[in-house]
Kinemage of the C-alpha trace (Angstrom):
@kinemage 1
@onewidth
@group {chain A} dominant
@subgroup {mainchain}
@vectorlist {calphas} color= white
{ca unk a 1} P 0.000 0.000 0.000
{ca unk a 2} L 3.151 2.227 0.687
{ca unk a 3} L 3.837 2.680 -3.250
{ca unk a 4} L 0.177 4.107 -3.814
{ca unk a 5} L 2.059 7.035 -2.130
{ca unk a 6} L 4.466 7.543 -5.161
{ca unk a 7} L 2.617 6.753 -7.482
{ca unk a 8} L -0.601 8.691 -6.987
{ca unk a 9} L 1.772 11.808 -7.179
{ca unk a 10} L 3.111 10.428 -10.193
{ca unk a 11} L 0.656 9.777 -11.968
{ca unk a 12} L -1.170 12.984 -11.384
{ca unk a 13} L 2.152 15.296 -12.569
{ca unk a 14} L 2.058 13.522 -15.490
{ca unk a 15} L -1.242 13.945 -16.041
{ca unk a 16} L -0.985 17.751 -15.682
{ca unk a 17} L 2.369 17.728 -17.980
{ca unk a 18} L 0.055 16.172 -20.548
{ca unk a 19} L -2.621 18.475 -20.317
{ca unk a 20} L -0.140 21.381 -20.227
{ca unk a 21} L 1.562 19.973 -23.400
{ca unk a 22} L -2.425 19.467 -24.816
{ca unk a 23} L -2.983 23.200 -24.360
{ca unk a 24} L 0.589 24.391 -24.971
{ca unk a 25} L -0.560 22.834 -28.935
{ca unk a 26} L -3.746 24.359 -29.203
{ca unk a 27} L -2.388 27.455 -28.410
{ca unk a 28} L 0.286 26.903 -31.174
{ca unk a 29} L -1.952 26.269 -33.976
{ca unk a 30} L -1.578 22.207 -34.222
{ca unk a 31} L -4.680 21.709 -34.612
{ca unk a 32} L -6.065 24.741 -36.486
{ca unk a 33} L -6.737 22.381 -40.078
{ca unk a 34} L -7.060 18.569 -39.539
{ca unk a 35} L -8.273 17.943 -42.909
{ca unk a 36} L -5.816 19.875 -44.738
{ca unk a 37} L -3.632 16.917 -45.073
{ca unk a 38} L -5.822 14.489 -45.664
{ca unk a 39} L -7.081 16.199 -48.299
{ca unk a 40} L -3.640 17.246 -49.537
{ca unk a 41} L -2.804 13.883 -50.572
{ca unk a 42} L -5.293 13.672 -52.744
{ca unk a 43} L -4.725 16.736 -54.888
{ca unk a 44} L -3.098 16.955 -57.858
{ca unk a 45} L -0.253 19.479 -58.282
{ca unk a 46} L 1.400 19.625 -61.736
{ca unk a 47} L 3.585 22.044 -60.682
{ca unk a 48} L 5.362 19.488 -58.153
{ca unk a 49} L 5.705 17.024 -60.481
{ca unk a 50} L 8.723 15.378 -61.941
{ca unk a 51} L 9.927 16.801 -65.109
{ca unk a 52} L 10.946 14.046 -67.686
């Protein structure tokens, strides 16, 4: 039962470093156009493509 007291602590600081690094992200702009490359794949670009 002793190691519930290291590991409750743990646990929860790297809970908050993950929700820190979450919101650290969104502040950043990760997460400002999920589809763009998805759909970026799919498009074609002539200009980007190999000259023979």
């Amino acid at each position: 039962m002793e190691i519930l007291t290291y590991l409750i602590p743990i646990s929860l600081f790297l809970g908050g470093l993950g929700l820190l690094g979450f919101f650290w992200m969104l502040k950043k702009g990760q997460f400002d156009d999920p589809d763009g490359d998805a759909n970026r794949i799919l498009r074609t670009d002539y200009d980007d493509a190999p000259k023979p």
